[in-house]
Backbone bond lengths (Angstrom), bond angles and torsions (degrees), N, CA, C in turn:
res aa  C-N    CA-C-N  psi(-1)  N-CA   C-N-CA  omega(-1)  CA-C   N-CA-C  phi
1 X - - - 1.446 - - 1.529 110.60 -
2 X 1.161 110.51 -43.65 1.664 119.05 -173.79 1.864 100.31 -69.08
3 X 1.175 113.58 -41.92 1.571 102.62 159.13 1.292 134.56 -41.90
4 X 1.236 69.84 -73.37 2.238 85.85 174.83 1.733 86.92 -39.84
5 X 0.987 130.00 -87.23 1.155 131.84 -160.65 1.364 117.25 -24.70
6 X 1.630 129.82 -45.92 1.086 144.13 176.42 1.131 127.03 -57.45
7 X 1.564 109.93 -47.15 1.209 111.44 172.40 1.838 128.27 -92.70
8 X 1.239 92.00 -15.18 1.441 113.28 151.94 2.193 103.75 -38.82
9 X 1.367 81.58 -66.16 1.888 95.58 -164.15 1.540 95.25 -83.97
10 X 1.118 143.73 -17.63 1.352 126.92 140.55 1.679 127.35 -29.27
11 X 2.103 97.79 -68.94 0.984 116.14 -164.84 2.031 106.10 -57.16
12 X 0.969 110.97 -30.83 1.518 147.70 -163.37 1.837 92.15 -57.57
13 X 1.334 96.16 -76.92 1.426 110.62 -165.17 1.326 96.50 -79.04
14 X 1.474 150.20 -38.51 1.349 131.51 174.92 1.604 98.88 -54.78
15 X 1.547 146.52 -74.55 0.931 144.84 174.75 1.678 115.02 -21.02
16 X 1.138 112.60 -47.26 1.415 100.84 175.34 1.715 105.48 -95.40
17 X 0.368 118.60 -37.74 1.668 99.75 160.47 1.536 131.78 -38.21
18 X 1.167 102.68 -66.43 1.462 107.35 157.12 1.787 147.19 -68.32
19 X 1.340 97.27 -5.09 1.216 136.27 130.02 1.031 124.77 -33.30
20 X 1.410 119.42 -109.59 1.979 132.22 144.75 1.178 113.68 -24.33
21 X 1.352 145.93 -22.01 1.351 128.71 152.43 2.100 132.55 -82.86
22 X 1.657 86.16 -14.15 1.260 90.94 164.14 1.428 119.91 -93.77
23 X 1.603 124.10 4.70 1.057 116.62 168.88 1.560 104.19 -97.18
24 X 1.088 136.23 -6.71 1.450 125.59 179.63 1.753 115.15 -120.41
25 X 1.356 99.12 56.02 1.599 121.64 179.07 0.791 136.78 -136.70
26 X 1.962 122.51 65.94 1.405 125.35 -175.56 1.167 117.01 -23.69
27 X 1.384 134.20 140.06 1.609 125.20 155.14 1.421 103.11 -141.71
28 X 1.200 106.87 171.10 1.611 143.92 -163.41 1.695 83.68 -75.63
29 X 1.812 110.07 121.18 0.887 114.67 -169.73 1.777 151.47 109.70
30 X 1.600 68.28 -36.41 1.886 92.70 173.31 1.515 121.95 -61.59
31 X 0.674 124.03 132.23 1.432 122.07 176.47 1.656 112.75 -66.34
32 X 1.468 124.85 142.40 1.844 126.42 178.04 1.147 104.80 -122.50
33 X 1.012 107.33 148.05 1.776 112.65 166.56 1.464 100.60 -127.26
34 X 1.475 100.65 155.09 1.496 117.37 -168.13 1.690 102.20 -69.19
35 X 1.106 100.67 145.41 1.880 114.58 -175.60 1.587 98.20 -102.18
36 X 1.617 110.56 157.91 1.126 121.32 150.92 1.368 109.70 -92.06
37 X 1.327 140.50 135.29 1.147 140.89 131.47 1.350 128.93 -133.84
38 X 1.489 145.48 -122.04 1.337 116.97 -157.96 1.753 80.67 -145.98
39 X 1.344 104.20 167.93 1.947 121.51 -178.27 1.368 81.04 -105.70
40 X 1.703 98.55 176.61 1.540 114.77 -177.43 1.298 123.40 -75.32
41 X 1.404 129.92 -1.17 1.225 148.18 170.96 1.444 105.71 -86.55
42 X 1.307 137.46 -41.64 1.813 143.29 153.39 1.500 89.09 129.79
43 X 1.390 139.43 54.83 1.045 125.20 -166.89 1.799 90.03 -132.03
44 X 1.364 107.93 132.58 1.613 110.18 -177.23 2.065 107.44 -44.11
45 X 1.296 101.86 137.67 1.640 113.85 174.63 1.188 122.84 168.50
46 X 1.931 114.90 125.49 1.253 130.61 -151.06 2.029 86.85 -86.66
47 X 1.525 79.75 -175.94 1.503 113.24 178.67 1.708 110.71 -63.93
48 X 1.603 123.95 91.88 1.341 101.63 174.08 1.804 134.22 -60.66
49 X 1.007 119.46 169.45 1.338 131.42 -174.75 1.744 110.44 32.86
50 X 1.980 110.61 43.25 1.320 113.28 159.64 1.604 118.34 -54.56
51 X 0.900 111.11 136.25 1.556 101.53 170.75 1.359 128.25 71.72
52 X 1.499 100.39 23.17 1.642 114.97 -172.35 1.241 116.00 -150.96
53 X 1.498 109.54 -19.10 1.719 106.62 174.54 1.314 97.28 -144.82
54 X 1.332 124.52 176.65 1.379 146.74 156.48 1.442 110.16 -50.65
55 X 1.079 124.89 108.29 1.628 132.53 -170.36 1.682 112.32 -91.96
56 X 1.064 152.77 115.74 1.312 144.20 158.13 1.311 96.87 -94.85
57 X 1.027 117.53 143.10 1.693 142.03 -177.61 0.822 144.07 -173.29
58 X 1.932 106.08 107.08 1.420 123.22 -165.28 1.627 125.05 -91.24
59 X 1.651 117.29 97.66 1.230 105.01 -152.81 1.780 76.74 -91.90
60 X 1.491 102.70 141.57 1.879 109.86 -176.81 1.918 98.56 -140.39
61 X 1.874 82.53 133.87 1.686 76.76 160.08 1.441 109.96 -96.68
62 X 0.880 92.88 162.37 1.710 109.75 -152.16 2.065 92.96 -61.16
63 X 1.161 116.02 -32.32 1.213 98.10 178.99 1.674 122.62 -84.61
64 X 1.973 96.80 -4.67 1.837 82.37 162.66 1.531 100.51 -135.45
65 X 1.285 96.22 81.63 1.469 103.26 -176.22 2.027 109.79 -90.79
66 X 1.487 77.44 -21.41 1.882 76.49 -172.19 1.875 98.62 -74.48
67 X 0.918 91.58 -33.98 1.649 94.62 171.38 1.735 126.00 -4.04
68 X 1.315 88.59 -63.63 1.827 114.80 -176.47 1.798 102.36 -88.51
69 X 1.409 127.82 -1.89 1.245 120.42 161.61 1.553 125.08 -35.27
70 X 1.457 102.64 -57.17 1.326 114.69 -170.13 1.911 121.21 -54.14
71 X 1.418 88.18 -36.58 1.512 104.44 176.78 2.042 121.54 -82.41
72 X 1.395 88.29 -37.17 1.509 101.57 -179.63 1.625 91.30 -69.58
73 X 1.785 141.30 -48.18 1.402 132.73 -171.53 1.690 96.62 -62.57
74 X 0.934 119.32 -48.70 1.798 123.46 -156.31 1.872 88.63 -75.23
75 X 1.223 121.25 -41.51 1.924 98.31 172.68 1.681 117.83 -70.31
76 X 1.202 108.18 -45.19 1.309 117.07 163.02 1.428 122.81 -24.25
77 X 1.629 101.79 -56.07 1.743 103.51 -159.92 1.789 83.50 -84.87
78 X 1.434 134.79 -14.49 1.372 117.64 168.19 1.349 119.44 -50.02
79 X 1.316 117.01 -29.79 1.627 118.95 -171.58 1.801 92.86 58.38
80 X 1.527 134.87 46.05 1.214 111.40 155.59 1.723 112.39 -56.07
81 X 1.562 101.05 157.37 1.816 113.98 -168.62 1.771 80.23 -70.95
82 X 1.437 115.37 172.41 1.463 127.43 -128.29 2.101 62.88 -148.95
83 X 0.970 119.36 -69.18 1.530 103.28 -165.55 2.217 95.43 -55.57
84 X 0.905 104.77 10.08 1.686 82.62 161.55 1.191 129.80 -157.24
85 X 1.481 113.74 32.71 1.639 148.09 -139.82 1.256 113.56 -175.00
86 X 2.000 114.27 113.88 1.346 88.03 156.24 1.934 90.00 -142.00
87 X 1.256 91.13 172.28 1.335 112.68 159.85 1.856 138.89 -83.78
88 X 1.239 131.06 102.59 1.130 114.02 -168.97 1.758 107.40 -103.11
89 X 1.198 123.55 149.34 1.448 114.74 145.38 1.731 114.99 -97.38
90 X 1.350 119.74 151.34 1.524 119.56 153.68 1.520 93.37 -124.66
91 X 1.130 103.44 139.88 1.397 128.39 158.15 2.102 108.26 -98.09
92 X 1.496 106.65 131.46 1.168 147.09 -145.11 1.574 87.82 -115.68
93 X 1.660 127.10 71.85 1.220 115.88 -172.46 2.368 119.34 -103.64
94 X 1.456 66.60 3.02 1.882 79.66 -179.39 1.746 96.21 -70.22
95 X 1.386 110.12 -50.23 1.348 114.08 -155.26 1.517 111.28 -96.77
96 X 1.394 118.61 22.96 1.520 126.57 166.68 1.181 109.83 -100.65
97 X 1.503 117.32 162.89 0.645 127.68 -155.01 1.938 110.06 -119.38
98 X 0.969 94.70 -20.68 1.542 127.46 158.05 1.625 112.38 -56.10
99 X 1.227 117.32 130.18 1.594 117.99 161.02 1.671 125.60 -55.07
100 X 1.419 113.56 124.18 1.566 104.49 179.53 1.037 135.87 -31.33
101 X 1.400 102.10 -48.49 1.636 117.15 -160.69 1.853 91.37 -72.38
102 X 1.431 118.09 -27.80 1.287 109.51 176.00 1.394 134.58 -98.76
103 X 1.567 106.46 20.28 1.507 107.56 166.07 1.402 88.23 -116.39
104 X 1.716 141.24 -11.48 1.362 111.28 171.15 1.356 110.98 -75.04
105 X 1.378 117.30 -32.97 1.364 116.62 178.41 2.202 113.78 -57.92
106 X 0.673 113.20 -46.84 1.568 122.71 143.77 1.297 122.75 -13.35
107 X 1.530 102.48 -75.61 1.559 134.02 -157.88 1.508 83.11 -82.58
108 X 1.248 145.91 -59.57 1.365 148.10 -177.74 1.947 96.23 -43.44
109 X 1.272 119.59 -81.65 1.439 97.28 -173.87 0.956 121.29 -57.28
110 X 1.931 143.54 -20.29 1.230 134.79 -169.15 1.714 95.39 -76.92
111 X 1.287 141.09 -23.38 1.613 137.16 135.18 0.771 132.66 -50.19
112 X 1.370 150.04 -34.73 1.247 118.53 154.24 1.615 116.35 -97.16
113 X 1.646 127.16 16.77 1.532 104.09 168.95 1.723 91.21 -102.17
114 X 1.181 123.96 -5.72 1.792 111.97 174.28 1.369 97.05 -110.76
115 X 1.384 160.18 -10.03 1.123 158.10 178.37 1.429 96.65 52.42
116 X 1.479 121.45 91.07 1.473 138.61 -151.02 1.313 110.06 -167.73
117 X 1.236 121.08 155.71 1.570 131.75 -165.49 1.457 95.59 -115.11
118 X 1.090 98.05 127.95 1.950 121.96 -175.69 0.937 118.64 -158.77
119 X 1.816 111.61 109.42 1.744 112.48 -166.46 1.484 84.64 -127.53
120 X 1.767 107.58 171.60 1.410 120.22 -160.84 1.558 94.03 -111.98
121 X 1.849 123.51 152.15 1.480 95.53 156.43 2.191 91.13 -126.20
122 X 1.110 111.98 131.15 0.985 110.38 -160.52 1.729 125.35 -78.61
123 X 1.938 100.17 -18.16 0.762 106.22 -161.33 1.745 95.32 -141.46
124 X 1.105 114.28 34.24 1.256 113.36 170.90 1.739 115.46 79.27
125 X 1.076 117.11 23.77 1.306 140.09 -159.23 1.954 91.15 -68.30
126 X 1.272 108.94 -81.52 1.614 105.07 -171.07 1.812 112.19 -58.55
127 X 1.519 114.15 -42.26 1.816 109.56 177.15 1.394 99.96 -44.48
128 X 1.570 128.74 -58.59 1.428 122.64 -166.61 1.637 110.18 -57.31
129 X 1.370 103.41 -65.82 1.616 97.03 -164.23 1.458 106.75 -70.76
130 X 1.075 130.90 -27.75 1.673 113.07 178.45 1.769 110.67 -97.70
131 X 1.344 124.88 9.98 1.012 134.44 162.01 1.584 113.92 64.63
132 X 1.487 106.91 74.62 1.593 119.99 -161.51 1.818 99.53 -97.16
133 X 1.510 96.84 -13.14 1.694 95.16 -169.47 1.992 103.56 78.93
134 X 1.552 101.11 -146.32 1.504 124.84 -144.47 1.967 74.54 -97.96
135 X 1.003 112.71 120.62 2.166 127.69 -176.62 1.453 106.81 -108.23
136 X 1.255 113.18 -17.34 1.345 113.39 -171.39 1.733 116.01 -84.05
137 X 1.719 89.17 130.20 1.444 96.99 -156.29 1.670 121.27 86.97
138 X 0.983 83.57 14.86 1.769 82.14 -170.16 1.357 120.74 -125.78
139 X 1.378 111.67 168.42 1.811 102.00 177.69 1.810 89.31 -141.92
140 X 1.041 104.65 138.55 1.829 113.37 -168.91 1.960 94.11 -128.32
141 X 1.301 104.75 122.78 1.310 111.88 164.47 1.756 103.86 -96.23
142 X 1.581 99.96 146.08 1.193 93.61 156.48 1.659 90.71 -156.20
143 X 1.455 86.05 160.53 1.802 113.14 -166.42 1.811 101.32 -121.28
144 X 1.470 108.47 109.22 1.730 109.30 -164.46 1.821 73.87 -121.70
145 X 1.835 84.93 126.57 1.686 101.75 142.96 1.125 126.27 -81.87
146 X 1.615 109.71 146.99 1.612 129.44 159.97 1.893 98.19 -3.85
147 X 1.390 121.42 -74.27 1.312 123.48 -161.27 1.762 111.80 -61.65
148 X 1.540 117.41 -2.01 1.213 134.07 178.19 1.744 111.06 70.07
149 X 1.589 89.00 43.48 1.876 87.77 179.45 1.378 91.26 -113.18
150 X 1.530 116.29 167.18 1.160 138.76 177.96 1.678 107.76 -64.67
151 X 1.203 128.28 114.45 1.828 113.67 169.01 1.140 95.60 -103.09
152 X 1.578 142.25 -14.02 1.680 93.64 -162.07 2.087 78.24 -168.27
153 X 0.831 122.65 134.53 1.742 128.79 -177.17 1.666 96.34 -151.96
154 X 1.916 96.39 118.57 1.410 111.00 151.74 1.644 122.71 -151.51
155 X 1.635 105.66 139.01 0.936 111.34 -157.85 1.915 103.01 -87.39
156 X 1.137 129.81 139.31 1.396 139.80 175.74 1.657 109.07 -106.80
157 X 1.085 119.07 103.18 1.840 104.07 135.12 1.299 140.56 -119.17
158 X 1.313 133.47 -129.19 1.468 113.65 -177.25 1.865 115.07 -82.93
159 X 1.916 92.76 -35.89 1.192 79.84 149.72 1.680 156.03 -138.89
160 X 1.681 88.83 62.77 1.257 96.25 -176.15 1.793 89.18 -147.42
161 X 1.479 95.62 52.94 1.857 94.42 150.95 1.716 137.07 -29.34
162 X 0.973 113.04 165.95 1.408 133.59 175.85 1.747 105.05 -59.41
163 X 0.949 154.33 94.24 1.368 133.72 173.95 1.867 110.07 -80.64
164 X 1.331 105.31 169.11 1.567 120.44 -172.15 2.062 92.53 -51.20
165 X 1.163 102.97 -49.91 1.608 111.51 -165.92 1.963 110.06 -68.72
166 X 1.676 106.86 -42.29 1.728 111.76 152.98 1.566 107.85 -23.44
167 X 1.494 96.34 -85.98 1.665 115.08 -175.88 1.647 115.28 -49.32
168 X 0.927 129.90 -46.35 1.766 133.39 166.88 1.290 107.79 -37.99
169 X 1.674 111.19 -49.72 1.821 106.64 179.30 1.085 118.69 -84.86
170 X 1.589 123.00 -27.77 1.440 88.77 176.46 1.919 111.55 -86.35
171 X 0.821 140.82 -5.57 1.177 145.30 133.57 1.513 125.31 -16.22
172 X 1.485 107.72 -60.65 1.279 116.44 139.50 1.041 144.59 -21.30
173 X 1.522 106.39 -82.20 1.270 138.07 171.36 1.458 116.87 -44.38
174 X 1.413 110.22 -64.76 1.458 119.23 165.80 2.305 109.31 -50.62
175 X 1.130 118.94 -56.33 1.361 135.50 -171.42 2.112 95.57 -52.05
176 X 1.343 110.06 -58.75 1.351 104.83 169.51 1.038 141.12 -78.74
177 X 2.044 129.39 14.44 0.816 163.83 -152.62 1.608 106.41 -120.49
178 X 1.034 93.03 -65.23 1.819 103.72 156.45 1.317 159.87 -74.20
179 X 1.286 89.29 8.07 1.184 133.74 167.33 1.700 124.21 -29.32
């Protein structure tokens, strides 16, 4: 009886486990809806041009923000057209380690010396609802079509960088998107 029981509560907790991990697993495909969260000044403001252009979007905690460099230079030097393409940053400010007020102040000049879109989520606002999982330490690209589905999600940390072949697809990805 005490068996049965065990594996009963085995079977139990693997099921919900795997469960709870299939709810916190962006994938290719998923449908997004636009978030509220805040600009670098802390003032409420959603995702521009959701649901209207090709989205690249680098949600970064602030300590691996350079992470997504490699990919944000390689769309850049595409010169994709801007009426059907944009670039977003989110800054990932729950899971820094840094004071707010001092990665917006940060995030404020990396806008106006790249003239770039960089909003804050303070409290974990986009990991929860689009289901990014554990962000900390991390830099997560994601590539949202016009129809606001997921095309293309990868997660970066220190050690599981961007490789030459990462950057080729979303390049790609973004290049056949705009089509």
């Amino acid at each position: 009886m005490k068996r049965n029981f065990r594996i009963l509560a085995l079977c139990l907790c693997a099921a919900i486990i795997s469960g709870t991990a299939a709810l916190y697993a962006l994938s290719v495909n998923q449908s997004l809806t636009n978030l509220n969260i805040r600009d670098a000044n802390d003032k409420p403001a959603s995702i521009p041009d959701f649901g209207s252009k090709v989205l690249t979007i680098f949600y970064n905690d602030a300590e691996a923000s350079d992470l997504s460099d490699p990919m944000a230079d390689a769309l850049k030097a595409k010169n994709f057209p801007e009426s059907k393409n944009r670039g977003i940053g989110i800054a990932n400010l729950k899971d820094s380690v840094a004071p707010n007020w001092l990665i917006r102040k940060i995030v404020r000049g990396k806008i106006a010396k790249y003239n770039s879109t960089i909003l804050t989520d303070v409290d974990l606002t986009v990991a929860r609802s689009w289901g990014l999982g554990d962000c900390n330490n991390k830099s997560i690209c994601i590539i949202v079509g016009k129809d606001s589905k997921v095309k293309y999600v990868k997660v970066m940390d220190k050690h599981h960088p961007a490789t030459q072949a990462d950057i080729d697809q979303v390049v790609k990805v973004v290049g056949d998107l705009v089509k």
